[in-house]
Steps between C-alpha positions, in 0.01 A plus 500: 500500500280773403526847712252698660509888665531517872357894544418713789422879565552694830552857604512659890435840541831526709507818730313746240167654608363367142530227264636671158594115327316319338579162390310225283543175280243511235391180285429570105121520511570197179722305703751347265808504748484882486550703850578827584679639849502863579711665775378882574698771697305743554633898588300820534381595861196396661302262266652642198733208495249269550341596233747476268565170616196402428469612178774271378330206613169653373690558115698163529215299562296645223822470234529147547151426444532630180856330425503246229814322446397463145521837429684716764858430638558461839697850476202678351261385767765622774558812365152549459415458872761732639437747248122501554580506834698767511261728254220424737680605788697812391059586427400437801676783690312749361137305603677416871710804569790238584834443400465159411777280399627135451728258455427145325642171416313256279590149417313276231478145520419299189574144427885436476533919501518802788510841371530776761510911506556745738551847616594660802690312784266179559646199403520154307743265595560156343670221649615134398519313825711702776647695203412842353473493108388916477310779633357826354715768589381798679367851365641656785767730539709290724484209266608734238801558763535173542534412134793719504675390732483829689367291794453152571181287579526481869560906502196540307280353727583764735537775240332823638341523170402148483117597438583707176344336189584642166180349338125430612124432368282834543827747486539818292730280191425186344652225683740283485422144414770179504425160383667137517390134444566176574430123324622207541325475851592229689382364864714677756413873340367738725394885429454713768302856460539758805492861584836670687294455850615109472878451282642833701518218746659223352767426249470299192630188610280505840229518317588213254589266752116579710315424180674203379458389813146553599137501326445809344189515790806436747747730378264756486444473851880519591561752307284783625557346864860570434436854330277595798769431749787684314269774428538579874153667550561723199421327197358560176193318355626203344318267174649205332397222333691146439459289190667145534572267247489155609483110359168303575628125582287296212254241711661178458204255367419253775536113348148313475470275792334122451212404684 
């Protein structure tokens, strides 16, 4: 069987007065396999977040235009986007009188290859089935608790200093970048990019078993349903998107009837 990518995008603006996410699943303008998904937090007070938002999208699409698997690694073109980004955005305070800021998670997709990034406290998950294989870890300081074991994951969730991030695109020091890949890709992977306004709801295996479980269309759907409703009339703005790996039954070849 060969496999094909089940992928969707969503965000709701939850109970915030303004968008400040941005979210988008970008094709190589070449084709070739190649596809790039971009999760956005955006911080910084009225529009300023937005902004900086937007500028990831803005540098990420334009990087991997230019990426060429032939002569840039999957790294370089990563690090390239969130460093752009973040140059671009640390300028643009002094044009917008903002403080803008963001966080980011990238993911890659090449043929038989993901390669992800990220920065801040938006998040890639990737599951085999109902089971979690990894996730990025945090630049927060409760994660940094939590690594510790000065508090545990359940506590952090409810941490009074839960919305501290020790790194970000646009701040005052050069940030903080963490990579991983995967191979050997088989049907039954999923990824899942999202900003803390959806997984501050669920746990890891909640979210595994919705996914495997559902179109990534579907899943989508439950997911921010379910966020919404926990969120109690006070949530966040909330992005993800879903990448599904899944087997396309070969068409059996009908037999040739006599007439």
């Amino acid at each position: 069987m060969s496999i094909m990518i089940d992928a969707c995008v969503a965000q709701h603006q939850g109970d915030r007065k303004e968008q400040q996410d941005r979210v988008a699943l970008m094709p190589h303008p070449r084709g070739g396999g190649v596809a790039l998904a971009v999760v956005a937090d955006g911080m910084g007070g009225h529009e300023g977040g937005a902004l900086a938002a937007e500028q990831v999208i803005h540098t990420a699409r334009t990087c991997l235009g230019q990426f060429s698997a032939r002569t840039e690694s999957p790294h370089e073109m990563l690090q390239s986007s969130l460093t752009e980004a973040h140059i671009l955005i640390k300028a643009s305070r002094f044009i917008n009188e903002k403080d803008p800021h963001s966080t980011a998670v990238m993911l890659l997709l090449q043929p038989g290859r993901v390669t992800w990034a990220h920065c801040g406290d938006s998040r890639l998950y990737h599951f085999r089935g109902d089971q979690l294989l990894s996730r990025t870890a945090d630049h927060s300081y409760v994660e940094q608790l939590v690594a510790k074991k000065k508090i545990t994951p359940e506590q952090a969730l409810v941490h009074p200093n839960r919305n501290i991030l020790l790194t970000s695109l646009g701040g005052v020091d050069a940030p903080r970048i963490d990579f991983a890949e995967a191979e050997e890709l088989r049907a039954g992977d999923a990824f899942l990019l999202c900003s803390d306004g959806l997984w501050a709801y669920f746990d890891a295996s909640e979210l595994a078993a919705i996914i495997a479980a559902s179109s990534a269309r579907e899943a989508s759907e439950i997911l921010i349903e379910r966020a919404r409703t926990r969120a109690q009339g006070e949530g966040d703005n909330l992005s993800l998107a879903i990448l599904k790996f899944v087997d396309v039954p070969e068409k059996k070849a009908h037999p040739a009837v006599a007439r």
